[in-house]
C-alpha positions as CSV (number, residue, x, y, z in Angstrom):
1,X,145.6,133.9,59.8
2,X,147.3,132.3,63.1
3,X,144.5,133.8,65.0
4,X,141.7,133.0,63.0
5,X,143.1,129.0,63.5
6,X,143.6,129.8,66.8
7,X,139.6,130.6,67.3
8,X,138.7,127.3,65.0
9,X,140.2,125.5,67.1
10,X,139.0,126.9,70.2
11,X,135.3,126.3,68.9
12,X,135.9,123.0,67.9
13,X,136.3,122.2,71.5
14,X,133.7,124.4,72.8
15,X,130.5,122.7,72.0
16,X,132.0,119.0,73.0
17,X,133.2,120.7,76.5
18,X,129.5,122.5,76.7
19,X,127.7,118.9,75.9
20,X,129.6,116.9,78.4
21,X,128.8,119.7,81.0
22,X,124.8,119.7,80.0
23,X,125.0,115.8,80.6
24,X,127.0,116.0,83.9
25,X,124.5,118.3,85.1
26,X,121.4,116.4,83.9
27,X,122.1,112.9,85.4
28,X,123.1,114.9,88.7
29,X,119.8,116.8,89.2
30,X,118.3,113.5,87.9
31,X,120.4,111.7,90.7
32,X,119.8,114.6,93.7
33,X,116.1,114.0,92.5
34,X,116.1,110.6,93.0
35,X,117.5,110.4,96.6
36,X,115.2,113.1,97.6
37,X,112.4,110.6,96.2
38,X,113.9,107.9,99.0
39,X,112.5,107.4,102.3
40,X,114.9,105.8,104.5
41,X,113.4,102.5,105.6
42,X,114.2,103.3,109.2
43,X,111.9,106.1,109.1
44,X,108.5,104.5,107.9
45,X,109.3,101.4,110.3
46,X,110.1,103.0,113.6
47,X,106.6,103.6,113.6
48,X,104.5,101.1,112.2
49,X,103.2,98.1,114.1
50,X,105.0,95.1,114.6
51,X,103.9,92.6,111.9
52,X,102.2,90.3,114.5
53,X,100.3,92.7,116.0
54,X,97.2,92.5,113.4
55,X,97.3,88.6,113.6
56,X,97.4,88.0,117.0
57,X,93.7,87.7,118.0
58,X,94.3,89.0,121.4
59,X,95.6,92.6,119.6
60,X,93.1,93.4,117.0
61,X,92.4,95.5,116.2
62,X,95.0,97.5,117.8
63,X,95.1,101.1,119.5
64,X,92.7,103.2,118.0
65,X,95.0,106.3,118.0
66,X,95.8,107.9,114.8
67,X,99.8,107.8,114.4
68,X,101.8,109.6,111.3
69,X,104.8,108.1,110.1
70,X,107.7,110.7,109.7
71,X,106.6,111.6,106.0
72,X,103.2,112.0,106.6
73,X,104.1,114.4,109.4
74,X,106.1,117.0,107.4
75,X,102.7,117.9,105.3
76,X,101.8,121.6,106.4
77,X,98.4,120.0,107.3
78,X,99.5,116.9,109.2
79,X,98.0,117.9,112.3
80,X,94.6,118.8,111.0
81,X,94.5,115.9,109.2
82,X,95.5,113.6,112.2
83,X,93.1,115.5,114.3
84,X,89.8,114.8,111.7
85,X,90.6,111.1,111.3
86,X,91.0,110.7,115.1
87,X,87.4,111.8,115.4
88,X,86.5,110.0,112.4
89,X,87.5,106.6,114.0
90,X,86.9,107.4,117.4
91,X,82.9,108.1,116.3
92,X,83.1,104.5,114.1
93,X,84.2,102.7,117.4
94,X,81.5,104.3,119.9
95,X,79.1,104.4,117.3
96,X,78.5,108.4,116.8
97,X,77.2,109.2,113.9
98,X,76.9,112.8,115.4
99,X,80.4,113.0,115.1
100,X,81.0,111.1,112.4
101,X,78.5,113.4,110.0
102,X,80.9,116.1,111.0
103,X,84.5,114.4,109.6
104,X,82.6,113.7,106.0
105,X,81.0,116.1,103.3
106,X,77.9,117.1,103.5
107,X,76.6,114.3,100.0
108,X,78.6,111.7,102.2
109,X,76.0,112.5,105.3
110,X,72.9,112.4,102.5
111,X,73.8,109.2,101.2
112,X,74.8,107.5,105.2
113,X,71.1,108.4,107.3
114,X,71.7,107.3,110.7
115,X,70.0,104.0,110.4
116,X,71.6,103.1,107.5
117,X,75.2,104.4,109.0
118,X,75.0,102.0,112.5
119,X,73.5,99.3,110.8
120,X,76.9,99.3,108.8
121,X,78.9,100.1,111.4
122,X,77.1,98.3,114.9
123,X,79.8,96.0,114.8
124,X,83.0,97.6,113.1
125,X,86.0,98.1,115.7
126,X,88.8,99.8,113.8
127,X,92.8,100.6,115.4
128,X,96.3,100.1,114.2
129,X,95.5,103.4,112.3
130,X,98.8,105.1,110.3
131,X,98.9,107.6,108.0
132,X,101.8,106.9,105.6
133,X,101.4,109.7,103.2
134,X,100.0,113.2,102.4
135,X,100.0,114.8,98.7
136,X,98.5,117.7,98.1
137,X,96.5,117.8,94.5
138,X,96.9,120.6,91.9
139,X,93.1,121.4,92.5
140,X,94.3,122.2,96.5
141,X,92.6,119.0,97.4
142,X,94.4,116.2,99.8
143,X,95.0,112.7,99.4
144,X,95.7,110.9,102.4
145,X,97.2,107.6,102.6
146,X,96.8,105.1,105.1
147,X,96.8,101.7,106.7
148,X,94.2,100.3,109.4
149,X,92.7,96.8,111.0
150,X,89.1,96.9,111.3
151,X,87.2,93.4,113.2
152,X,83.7,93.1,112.6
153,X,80.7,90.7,111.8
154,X,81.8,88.7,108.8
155,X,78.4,89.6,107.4
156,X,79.0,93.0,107.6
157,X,82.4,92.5,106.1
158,X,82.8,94.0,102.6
159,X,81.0,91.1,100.4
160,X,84.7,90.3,98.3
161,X,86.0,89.6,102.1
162,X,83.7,88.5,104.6
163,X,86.1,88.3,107.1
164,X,86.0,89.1,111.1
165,X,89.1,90.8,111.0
166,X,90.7,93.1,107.6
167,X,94.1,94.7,106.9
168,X,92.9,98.2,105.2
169,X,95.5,100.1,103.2
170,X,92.8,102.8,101.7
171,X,93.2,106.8,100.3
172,X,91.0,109.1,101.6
173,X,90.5,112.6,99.5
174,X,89.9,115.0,101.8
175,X,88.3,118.5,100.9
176,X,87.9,122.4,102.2
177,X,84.2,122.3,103.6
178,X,83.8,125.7,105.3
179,X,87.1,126.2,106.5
180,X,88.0,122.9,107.7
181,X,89.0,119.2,106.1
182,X,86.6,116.3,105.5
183,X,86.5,112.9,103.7
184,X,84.8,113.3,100.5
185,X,83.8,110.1,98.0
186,X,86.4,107.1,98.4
187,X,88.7,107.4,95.0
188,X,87.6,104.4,92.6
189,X,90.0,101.0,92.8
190,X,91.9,103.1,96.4
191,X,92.0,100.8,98.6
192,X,93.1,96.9,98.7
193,X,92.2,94.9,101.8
194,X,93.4,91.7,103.3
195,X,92.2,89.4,105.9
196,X,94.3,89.3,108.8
């Protein structure tokens, strides 16, 4: 009999013991989770522009490199990816649509004929270009996200913001087209836009 009390009573504090544990160790995965989810402020801001640059007439629209911040440059892909939008933007600003036809899928290319592409784009400057962010998709797929100035006409503005000179922050989708990354069809309601 003294053993069999003994054994109640070790059970009765087993399961309280094995429920505080299960807790403990839920809310600290939840907590590593969340700090791994953070982005130190430091690191986003040591490479974005200064906050003047865009509204300073004399800067717009800015450098027309293609910069990563620090997250964006930890994807697998960054490189690639950095690589394709430079020439995407680089053939916007010299008016290429050579090259440009070649950093967008092929139903991009059919619906943008070259007349139609630098009558949109005669005017359109674009710089202060940053990636911020790179997530890969379940389907394999990229989605790029990113923040740029583009000065142009105002009447070749989009027609919710004729405006000379627009704050983009825009995701881009990009796709495997025979072996190499291109911009497929803007996501719907992806980018907001601001004048400067």
């Amino acid at each position: 009999m003294p053993v069999r009390t003994s054994n109640n009573a070790g059970q009765r504090w087993l399961l309280p013991v094995v429920l505080v544990a299960a807790v403990l160790a839920v809310g600290v995965g939840l907590g590593i989770r969340e700090l791994s989810n953070r982005q130190p402020e430091t690191q986003v801001a040591s490479v974005l522009p200064p906050e003047t640059s865009s509204r300073n007439p004399a800067n717009r629209p800015g450098p027309d490199t293609v910069q990563l911040t620090a997250d964006a440059a930890g994807h697998p892909h960054a490189e690639e990816i950095r690589e394709l939008l430079q020439r995407h933007f680089s053939a916007i600003n010299r008016g290429d649509y050579e090259v440009w036809k070649t950093t967008v899928v092929s139903a991009r290319v059919q619906e943008m004929p070259p007349s139609k592409w630098r009558a949109e784009y005669e005017s359109t400057q674009d710089g202060s270009i940053y990636v911020h962010r790179v997530d890969t998709t379940s389907g394999g797929a990229l989605r790029v996200m990113l923040s740029l100035v583009s000065v142009q006409s105002p009447n070749k503005a989009p027609p919710e913001l004729r405006a000379d000179c627009i704050v983009w922050h825009v995701v881009y989708p990009l796709v495997q087209d025979s072996g190499n990354w291109k911009i497929n069809h803007g996501l719907y309601n992806s980018s907001r836009n601001a004048r400067c």
